[in-house]
N, C-alpha and C positions, 0 to 999 in steps of 0.2 A: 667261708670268709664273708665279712659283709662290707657291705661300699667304701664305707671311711677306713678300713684295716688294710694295712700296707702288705703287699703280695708279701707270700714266706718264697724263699729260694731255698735250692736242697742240693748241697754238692756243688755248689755255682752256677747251675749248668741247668736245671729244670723248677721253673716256675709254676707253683701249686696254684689251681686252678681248683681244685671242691674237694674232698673226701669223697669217695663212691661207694665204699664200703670198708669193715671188717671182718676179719677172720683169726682160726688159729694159729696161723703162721705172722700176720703182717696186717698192716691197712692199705688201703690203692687207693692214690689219687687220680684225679683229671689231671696233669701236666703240661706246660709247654716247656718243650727243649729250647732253650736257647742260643745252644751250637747247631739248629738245626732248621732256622727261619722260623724260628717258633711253632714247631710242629707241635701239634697235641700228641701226646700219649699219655700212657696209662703208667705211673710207676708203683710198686709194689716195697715197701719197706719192711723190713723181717725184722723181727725183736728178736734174735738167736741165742743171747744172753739170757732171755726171760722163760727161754724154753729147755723140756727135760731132756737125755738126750735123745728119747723115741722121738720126741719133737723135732727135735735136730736133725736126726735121719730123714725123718720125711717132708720136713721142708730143703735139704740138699736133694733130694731126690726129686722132689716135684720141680725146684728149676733143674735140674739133669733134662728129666724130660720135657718140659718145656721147650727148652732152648734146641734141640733136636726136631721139635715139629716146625713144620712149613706150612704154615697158611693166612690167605688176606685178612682174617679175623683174629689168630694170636699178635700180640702185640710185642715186637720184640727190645 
Protein backbone atom coordinates (compact mmCIF):
# COMPACT_ATOMS: atom_id res chain seq x y z
CA UNK A 1 0.00 0.00 0.00
CA UNK A 2 1.55 3.42 -0.40
CA UNK A 3 1.15 6.68 1.66
CA UNK A 4 -1.77 8.43 -0.01
CA UNK A 5 -3.94 4.86 -0.54
CA UNK A 6 -6.62 4.63 2.02
CA UNK A 7 -6.14 1.42 4.48
CA UNK A 8 -8.37 -1.75 2.77
CA UNK A 9 -10.38 -3.42 5.78
CA UNK A 10 -11.30 -7.17 5.41
CA UNK A 11 -14.39 -8.49 7.18
CA UNK A 12 -14.56 -5.14 9.26
CA UNK A 13 -12.49 -6.33 11.61
CA UNK A 14 -8.69 -6.56 10.18
CA UNK A 15 -6.85 -3.80 8.68
CA UNK A 16 -4.37 -4.68 5.75
CA UNK A 17 -1.04 -3.65 6.62
CA UNK A 18 1.33 -5.06 3.21
CA UNK A 19 1.05 -8.27 1.25
CA UNK A 20 3.78 -10.88 2.65
CA UNK A 21 3.36 -13.26 0.18
CA UNK A 22 1.74 -15.72 -2.27
CA UNK A 23 0.98 -19.08 -2.76
CA UNK A 24 -1.18 -21.95 -4.01
CA UNK A 25 -3.79 -21.84 -1.73
CA UNK A 26 -4.22 -17.90 -0.75
CA UNK A 27 -2.23 -14.56 -0.26
CA UNK A 28 -1.04 -13.40 3.61
CA UNK A 29 -1.10 -10.32 4.61
CA UNK A 30 0.43 -8.05 7.64
CA UNK A 31 -2.89 -7.29 9.55
CA UNK A 32 -4.10 -5.33 12.38
CA UNK A 33 -7.20 -6.70 14.10
CA UNK A 34 -9.20 -4.20 15.18
CA UNK A 35 -11.37 -6.11 17.73
CA UNK A 36 -8.13 -6.74 19.17
CA UNK A 37 -6.29 -3.24 20.08
CA UNK A 38 -4.99 -3.53 16.87
CA UNK A 39 -2.86 -6.30 17.17
CA UNK A 40 -0.83 -7.35 14.22
CA UNK A 41 -1.27 -10.54 12.68
CA UNK A 42 -0.92 -12.56 9.90
CA UNK A 43 -4.31 -13.35 7.74
CA UNK A 44 -4.24 -15.74 5.00
CA UNK A 45 -7.21 -15.53 2.32
CA UNK A 46 -7.92 -18.74 0.34
CA UNK A 47 -9.33 -18.55 -3.26
CA UNK A 48 -11.35 -21.93 -2.85
CA UNK A 49 -13.55 -21.23 -5.74
CA UNK A 50 -10.46 -20.86 -7.91
CA UNK A 51 -9.10 -24.12 -6.80
CA UNK A 52 -9.55 -27.92 -8.31
CA UNK A 53 -10.86 -30.18 -5.93
CA UNK A 54 -7.24 -31.86 -4.90
CA UNK A 55 -6.66 -28.22 -4.19
CA UNK A 56 -9.67 -28.00 -2.07
CA UNK A 57 -8.53 -30.95 -0.07
CA UNK A 58 -5.38 -29.78 0.80
CA UNK A 59 -6.04 -26.47 1.52
CA UNK A 60 -9.07 -27.81 4.32
CA UNK A 61 -6.43 -29.93 5.43
CA UNK A 62 -3.66 -27.76 5.95
CA UNK A 63 -5.91 -25.41 8.27
CA UNK A 64 -7.11 -28.88 9.94
CA UNK A 65 -3.77 -28.96 10.93
CA UNK A 66 -2.78 -25.82 11.50
CA UNK A 67 -5.28 -24.91 13.79
CA UNK A 68 -4.36 -28.06 16.01
CA UNK A 69 -0.74 -26.82 16.46
CA UNK A 70 0.22 -24.90 19.51
CA UNK A 71 3.09 -22.54 19.22
CA UNK A 72 4.39 -18.86 19.96
CA UNK A 73 5.27 -18.73 16.31
CA UNK A 74 2.06 -20.08 14.41
CA UNK A 75 -0.30 -17.37 14.27
CA UNK A 76 -3.66 -18.19 15.10
Amino acid sequence: MTENEEPQIFKKRYKIVKKLGAGNFGTAYLVTDLEVRNEPKVLKVVRLGEMDADQTVDSVREAELLSNLHNEYIVK
